[in-house]
C-alpha positions, 0 to 999 in steps of 0.5 A: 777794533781791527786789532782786537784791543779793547777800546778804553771807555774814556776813549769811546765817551769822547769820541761819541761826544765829538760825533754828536756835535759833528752830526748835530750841525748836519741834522739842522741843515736837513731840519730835524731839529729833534734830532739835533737838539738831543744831539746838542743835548748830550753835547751840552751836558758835557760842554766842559769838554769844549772850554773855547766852544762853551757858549757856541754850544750852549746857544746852539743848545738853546735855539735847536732846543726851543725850535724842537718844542723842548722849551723848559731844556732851551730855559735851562741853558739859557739861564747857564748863558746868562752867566757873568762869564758867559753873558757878554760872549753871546753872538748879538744876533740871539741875545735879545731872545736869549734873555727874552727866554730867561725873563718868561721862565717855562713852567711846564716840563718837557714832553718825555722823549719817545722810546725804542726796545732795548736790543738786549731785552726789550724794555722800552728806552729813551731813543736818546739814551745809550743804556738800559734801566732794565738790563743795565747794559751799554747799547750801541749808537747810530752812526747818523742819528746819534739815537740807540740802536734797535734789533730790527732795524740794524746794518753797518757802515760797510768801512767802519763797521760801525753799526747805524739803522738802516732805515736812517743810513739809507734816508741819510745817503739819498738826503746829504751825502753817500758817505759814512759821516765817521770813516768817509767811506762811500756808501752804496745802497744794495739797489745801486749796486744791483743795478750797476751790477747788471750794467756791467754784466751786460756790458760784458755779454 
């Protein structure tokens, strides 16, 4: 970006993918495990990617999944778990449930996924989902929630330049840590720096 070069696609989809497991595991330490499950969701989806990691994945998929109420998405990657190749290496600390899952098969589907304005035109997308039906166009991802961008809630890692909502970037500085979870940049909320602002101004009256 810095050098104006045009970013590859396949370039940009691993990094998005690598991104949404890296945060996945900080939205389960703050407990929003919607969040984290759509995260491990589009992880999951491209588990093949992680060959050392596919039943790690995969369970942590099942168990974000089932405490989000998502309970015929934890079935479905239940069921992958229960695979010859796959079965035995499940941590023994989750297999009884696992398999207990499997046995009770979910017959109701998922509740649909909440929905935000696309930033292009407006048409209502999955908060998950990274390209519009309507327009067709690519929509930009938030650097905290991994969740597609909004038009009235938008700002920037002021390191990266990557976009973030605003209203999830402050909660995530104040709630984890102050630092961009992409660039490492430190980030400091306008109020902060108002009043450091003042501090030294009246340090140096």
């Amino acid at each position: 970006q810095d050098q104006r070069i045009r970013i590859p696609q396949g370039l940009a989809q691993a990094l998005l993918i690598v991104h949404s497991y890296l945060m996945a595991k900080r939205w389960v330490k703050l407990g929003d495990h919607e969040v984290a499950s759509r995260l491990l969701t589009r992880v999951a989806t491209n588990v093949s990617k992680f060959p050392n990691n596919k039943v790690g994945i995969l369970t942590s998929a099942v168990i974000e999944c089932k405490r989000a109420g998502r309970n015929a998405t934890a079935f479905s990657y239940a069921a992958k778990l229960m695979q010859k190749d796959m079965r035995e290496s499940i941590n023994e600390k989750y297999k009884k449930s696992i398999e207990k899952l499997v046995r009770k098969r979910v017959k109701k589907k998922d509740a649909d996924e909440a929905a935000s304005p696309c930033p292009h035109c407006w048409a209502p997308v999955a908060n998950s989902k990274l390209k519009c039906d309507g327009c067709k166009n690519r929509i930009p991802y938030c650097i905290i929630s991994g969740m597609h961008m909004i038009f009235n809630d938008w700002s920037f890692c002021p390191g990266c330049r990557f976009p973030a909502k605003y209203s999830v970037f402050t909660s995530y500085v104040q709630k984890a840590k102050p630092i961009c979870p992409l660039c490492n940049h430190r980030v400091v909320p306008r109020s902060e720096e108002r009043r450091v602002g003042k501090e030294c101004r009246s340090r140096w009256s």
